[in-house]
N, C-alpha and C positions, 0 to 999 in steps of 0.2 A: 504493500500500500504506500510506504512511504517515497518509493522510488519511483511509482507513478505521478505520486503526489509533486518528487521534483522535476521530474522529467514533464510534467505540463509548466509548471515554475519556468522553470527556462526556456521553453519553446516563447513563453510569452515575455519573459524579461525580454528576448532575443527581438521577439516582433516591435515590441514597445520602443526598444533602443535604435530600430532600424535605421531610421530617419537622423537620429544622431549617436550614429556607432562609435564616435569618438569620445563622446562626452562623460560616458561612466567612468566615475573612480573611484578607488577601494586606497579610503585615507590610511589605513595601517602601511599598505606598502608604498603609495607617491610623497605621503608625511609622515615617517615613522616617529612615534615620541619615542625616544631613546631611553627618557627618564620619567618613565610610566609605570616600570615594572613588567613582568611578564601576565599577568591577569589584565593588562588593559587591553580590552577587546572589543572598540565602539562600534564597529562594521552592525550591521543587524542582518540575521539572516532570516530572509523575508520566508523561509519553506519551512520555517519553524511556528510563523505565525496561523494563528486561525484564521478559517474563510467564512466570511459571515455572506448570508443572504443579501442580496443588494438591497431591500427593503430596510431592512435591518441599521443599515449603512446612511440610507435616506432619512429614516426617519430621527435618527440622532442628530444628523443635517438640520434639519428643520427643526428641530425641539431646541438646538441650540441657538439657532440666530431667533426664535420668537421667545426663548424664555432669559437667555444666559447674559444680556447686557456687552457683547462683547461687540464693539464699534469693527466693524471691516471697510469703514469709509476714510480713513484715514491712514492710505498704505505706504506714507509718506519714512517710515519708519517703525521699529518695536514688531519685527515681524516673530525674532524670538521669544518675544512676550507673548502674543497671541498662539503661537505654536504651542506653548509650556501649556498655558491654560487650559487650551483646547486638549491637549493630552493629557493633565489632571482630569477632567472632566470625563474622557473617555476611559480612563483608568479607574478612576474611583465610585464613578455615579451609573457611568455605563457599561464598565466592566468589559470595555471592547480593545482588546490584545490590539497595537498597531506598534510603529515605526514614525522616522522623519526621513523627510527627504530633505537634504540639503544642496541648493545650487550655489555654486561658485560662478561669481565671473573672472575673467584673466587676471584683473587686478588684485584680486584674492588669493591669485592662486603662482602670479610672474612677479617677479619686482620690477621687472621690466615693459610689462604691461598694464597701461593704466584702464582699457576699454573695461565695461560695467554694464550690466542689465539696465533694462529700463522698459516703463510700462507707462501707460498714457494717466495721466492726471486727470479723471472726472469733474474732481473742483476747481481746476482748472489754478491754483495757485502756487507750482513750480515753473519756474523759468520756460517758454517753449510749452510748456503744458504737460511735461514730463517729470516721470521720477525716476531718477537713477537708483539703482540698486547696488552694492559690493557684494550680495547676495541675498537671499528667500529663501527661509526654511514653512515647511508644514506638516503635519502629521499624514500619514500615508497609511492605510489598509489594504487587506485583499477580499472581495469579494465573489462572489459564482453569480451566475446569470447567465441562461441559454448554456450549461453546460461548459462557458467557460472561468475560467479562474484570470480576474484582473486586478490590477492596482489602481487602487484610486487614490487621488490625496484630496486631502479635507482642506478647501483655503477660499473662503468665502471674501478677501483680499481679492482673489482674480477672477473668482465666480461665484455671488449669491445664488442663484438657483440651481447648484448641484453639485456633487462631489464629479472630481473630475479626473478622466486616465490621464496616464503620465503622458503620453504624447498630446493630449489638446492641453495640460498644464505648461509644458514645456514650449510649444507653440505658442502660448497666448505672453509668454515675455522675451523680451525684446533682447538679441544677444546668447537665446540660449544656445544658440546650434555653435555660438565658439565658446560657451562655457563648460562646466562640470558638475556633474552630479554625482550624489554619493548616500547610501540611505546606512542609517546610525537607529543606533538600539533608544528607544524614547524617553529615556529618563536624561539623554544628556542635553543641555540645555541651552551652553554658548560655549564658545574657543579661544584661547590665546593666540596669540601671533608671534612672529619672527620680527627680533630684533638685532638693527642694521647698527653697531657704534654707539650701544647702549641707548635707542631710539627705536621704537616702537613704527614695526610696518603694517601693510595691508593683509600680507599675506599670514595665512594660517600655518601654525607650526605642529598641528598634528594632534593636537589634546584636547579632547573636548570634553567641559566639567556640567555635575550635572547641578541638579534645580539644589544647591546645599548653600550654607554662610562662606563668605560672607555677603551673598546675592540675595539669599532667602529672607533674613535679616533684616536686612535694609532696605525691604521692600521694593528691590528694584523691579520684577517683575510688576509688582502694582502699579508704580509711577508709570512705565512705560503706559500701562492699558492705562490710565488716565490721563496721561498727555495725547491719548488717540481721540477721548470721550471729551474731554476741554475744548480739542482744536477743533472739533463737528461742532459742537455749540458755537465758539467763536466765530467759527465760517457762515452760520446761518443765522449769528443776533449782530455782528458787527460788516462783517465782510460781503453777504451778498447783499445787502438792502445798499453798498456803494456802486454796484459794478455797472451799474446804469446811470449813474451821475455825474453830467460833464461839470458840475464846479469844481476849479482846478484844486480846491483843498482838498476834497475826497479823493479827487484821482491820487494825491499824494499820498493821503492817510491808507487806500484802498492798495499801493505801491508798497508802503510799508508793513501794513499788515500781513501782506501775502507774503513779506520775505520773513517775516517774524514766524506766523503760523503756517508756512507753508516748509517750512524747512525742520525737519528732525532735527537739527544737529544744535541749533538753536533755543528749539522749547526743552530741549533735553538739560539743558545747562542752565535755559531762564529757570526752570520749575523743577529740576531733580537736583541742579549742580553737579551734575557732572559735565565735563568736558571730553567731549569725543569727538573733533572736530573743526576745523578753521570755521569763525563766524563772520556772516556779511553783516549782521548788526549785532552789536553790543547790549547786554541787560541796559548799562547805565540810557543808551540811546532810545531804549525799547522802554522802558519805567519811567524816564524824565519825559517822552514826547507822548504816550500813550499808559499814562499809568490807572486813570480809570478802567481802560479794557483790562490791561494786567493784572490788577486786583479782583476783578470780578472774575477775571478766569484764575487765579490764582486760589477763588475759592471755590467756585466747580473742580478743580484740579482737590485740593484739599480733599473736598469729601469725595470726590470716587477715590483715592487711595484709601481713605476708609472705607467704601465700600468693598475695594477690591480684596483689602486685606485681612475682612470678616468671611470672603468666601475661599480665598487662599487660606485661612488656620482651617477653615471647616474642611476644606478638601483634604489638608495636611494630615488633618485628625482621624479621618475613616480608616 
């Protein structure tokens, strides 16, 4: 049974990968962590996992975007944050065995390549009306349907109405046919990087840690999902009632706000303090010129990390 079991596995890994035969990678041997020990073993082997009904698969879909509170409008960043979630969730409340998928672009993966995913901006407030990516992780299952056994991933980021195979996931962002994928066991949650002259690069060094302190702690995974839930309020009490206003103070204020709330790298640092990232505007610029919107999202931001991290101990606790 079991060598049936992989021997459809791979027929299908092989159909899926078709269209991008180069892109799979197996991070233990292209980024070996040296100093992991011999038990680190993040690869996931997908013929291990169960295969759930596709029904089964949908309706967790759907119970989660109409019950769980988890913003997908905001794919601007925090994609590891909504992965984590969404795999506590199916781990603990749904009890549904999965994986992640992790994509790499060149720039994650070359030091000498700076190219990066990218996917179209709905709210239209990135540059161009894009969002770059350095990569997109999501949680991935397998399911049967018509006799066959497929992989789906869960990422309501790139599609609300359905979980979706790995080739229309990989299709629908921008750069994946020169990137890399790579699917890891669910509990690990983010990666370190290689560092160039005691200077922190893009690239991944091979270690992927999972949902533990001093991450778990500090609530980083809540903040992320509340800086997703602040900047959709934002975009819809401050920023769209400008976009149709030609007096030129709005176009200004409507300029700056989009580079404020449109960019992760910035709200990450206005409202978590952390710093991961060269900024086009500065706190001081962004609090002194607009510090009414600041505060008011400063307090939506507040209480969704209380929110998030009354369902984060509860999930922690089952």
């Amino acid at each position: 049974m079991m060598k049936k079991y992989i021997a459809v596995f791979v027929s299908l890994f092989c159909a899926s990968s078709s269209l991008n035969a180069q892109s799979y990678f197996n991070v233990e041997v292209d980024f070996p962590c040296y100093n992991c020990g011999n038990n680190y073993h993040p690869t996931a082997d997908l013929t291990k996992l169960k295969v759930y009904d596709h029904n089964i698969i949908k309706s967790f879909f759907e119970s989660m975007l109409k019950n769980d509170q988890i913003e997908f409008n905001f794919p601007q960043g925090g994609c590891q944050q909504r992965a984590q979630i969404m795999s506590m969730l199916l781990s603990n409340n749904y009890k549904i065995e999965h994986a992640k998928i992790w994509l790499f672009a060149p720039v994650d993966l070359d030091l000498n390549d700076k190219r990066t995913l990218y996917i179209k901006d709905k709210n239209e407030l990135s540059p161009d009306h894009t969002i770059q990516w350095n990569y997109h992780v999501a949680p991935v299952v397998l399911v049967k349907q018509n006799n066959k056994i497929d992989t789906l991933v869960i990422d309501p980021s790139i599609d609300q109405t359905q979980p979706l195979s790995l080739r229309k996931w990989l299709s629908a962002i921008g750069n994946s046919h020169i990137s890399k994928y790579t699917f890891l066991n669910a509990q690990h949650y983010f990666f370190n990087v290689q560092y160039v002259n005691n200077n922190p690069t893009t690239v991944i060094n091979g270690y992927f840690y999972d949902f533990v302190n001093p991450a778990k702690d500090n609530l980083i995974m809540e903040k992320g999902l509340a800086i997703n839930d602040m900047a959709i309020y934002v975009l819809n009490k401050y920023i769209k009632p400008l976009q149709q206003s030609k007096v030129q103070a709005d176009i200004m204020k409507l300029h700056d706000l989009k580079k404020i709330f449109g960019n992760a790298t910035v709200l990450d640092n206005l409202f978590s303090q952390n710093i991961s990232g060269n900024m086009e505007i500065t706190n001081r610029y962004a609090t002194n010129n607009y510090g009414d919107v600041i505060l008011d999202a400063k307090q939506v931001f507040n209480k969704r990390v209380q929110y998030w991290a009354g369902i984060t101990t509860a999930l922690l606790n089952k």
